[in-house]
Every structure is written in structure tokens, then in C-alpha cells.
C-alpha positions in Angstrom: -66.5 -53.6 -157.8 -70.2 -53.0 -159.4 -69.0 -53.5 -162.4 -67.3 -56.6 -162.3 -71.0 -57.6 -160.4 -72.7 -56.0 -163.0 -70.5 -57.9 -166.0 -70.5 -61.5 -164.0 -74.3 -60.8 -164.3 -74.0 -60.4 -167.6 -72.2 -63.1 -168.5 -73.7 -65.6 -166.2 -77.5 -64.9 -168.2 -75.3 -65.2 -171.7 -74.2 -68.4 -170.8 -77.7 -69.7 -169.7 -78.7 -68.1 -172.8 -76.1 -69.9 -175.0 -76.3 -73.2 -173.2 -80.3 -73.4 -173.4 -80.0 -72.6 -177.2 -79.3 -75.9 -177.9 -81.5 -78.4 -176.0 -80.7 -82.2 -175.6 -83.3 -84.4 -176.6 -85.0 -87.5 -175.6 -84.6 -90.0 -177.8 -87.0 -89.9 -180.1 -87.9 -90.2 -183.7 -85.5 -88.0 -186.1 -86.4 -84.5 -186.6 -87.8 -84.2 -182.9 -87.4 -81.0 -181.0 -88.6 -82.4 -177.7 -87.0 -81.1 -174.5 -85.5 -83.7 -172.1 -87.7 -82.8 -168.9 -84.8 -83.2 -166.5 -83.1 -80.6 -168.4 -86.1 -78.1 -167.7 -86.8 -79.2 -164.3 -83.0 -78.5 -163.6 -83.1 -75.0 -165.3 -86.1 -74.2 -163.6 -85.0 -75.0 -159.8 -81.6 -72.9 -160.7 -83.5 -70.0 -161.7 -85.8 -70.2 -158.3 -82.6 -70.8 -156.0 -80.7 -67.8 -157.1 -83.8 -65.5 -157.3 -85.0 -66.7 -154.0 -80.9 -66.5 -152.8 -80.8 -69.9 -151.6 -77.1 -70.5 -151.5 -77.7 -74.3 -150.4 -80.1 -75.2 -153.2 -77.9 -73.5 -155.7 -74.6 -75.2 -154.4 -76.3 -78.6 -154.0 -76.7 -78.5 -157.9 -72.6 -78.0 -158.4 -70.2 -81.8 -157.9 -67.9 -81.1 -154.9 -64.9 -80.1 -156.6 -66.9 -78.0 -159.4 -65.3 -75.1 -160.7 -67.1 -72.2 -162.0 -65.1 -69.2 -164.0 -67.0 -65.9 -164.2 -65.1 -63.1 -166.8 -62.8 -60.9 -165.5 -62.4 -62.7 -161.9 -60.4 -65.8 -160.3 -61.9 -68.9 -160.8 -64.0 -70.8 -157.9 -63.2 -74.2 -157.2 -65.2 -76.5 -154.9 -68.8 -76.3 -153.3 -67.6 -73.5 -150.7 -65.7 -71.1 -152.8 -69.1 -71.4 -155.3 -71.2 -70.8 -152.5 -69.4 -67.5 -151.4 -69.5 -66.4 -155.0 -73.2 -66.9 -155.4 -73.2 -65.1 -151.5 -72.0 -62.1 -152.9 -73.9 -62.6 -156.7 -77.7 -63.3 -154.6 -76.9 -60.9 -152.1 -75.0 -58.3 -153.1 -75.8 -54.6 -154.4 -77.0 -55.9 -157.5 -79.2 -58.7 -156.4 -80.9 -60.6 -159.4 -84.1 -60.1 -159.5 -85.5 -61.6 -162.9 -83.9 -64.0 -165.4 -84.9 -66.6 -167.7 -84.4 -69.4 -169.8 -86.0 -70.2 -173.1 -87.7 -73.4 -173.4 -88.4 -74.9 -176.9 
């Protein structure tokens, strides 16, 4: 059971990783690396809800019939199966307690 914790971890801060490596950008002129604000803002309160284990902040972010798929477990469909995942990822034995996301 740890270690399917402990590899969801891991493959949760891969994915932020991997999605933050690429940011979307304002539109601006050509060549441009600037950062579209809502897409830091939005990284930002994610990061504070899950380190702070505020399982209503972190399910308000997910559309009501969102499905998230960590590795190696069944997938999570809807608001309420997402918020007993995150129960048991915030709150279990392995509790997150630092993470982050790079912003160019």
C-alpha cells in the first residue's frame, strides 16, 4: 500500500513537472516566453490546497465529472471519488509535505 502511495506521489509531481515544462502564453509579440498569469495563479493555489490538505479547495479546481488516473490504480471519476483520493494522498502515511512547480 506505501508504495503504490509513494509511486502516485511520484507520478503526480512528474506530471506537474511535465505539464509546467511547457507554459501557454499570453498573446504576445513572437518569440515571447511570458507566462499566462492564470496559469500560475492556478498552479500556485493547487500546490497550497494539497500541502495545507484542503480537500475542498483541491476538488473545487476539478469539473464535476473530472476523471483523474494515477499509475498502477483504478481511475477516479467525479468530484467525490477525486476527493477521497486526495483524502488518502493529503492525509495519509506519506503526507506531502513540499512540492513545486517551475515558473519561467
Amino acid at each position: 500500500m506505501y508504495l503504490s502511495m509513494i509511486c502516485s506521489l511520484i507520478g503526480f509531481l512528474f506530471t506537474a513537472n511535465f505539464w509546467t515544462a511547457s507554459p501557454m502564453t499570453v498573446n504576445s509579440p513572437v518569440g515571447s516566453t511570458q507566462t499566462d498569469p492564470s496559469i500560475t495563479q492556478g498552479a500556485n493555489a493547487y500546490l497550497n490546497a494539497v500541502l495545507d490538505g484542503d480537500l475542498p479547495a483541491i476538488t473545487a479546481m476539478f469539473e464535476e465529472d473530472a476523471i483523474l488516473m494515477p499509475p498502477d490504480q483504478p481511475f477516479y471519476q467525479g468530484r467525490e471519488a477525486l476527493g477521497r483520493f486526495y483524502g488518502g494522498f493529503c492525509h495519509g502515511p506519506a503526507k506531502p509535505t513540499a512540492f513545486s512547480f517551475e515558473h519561467p
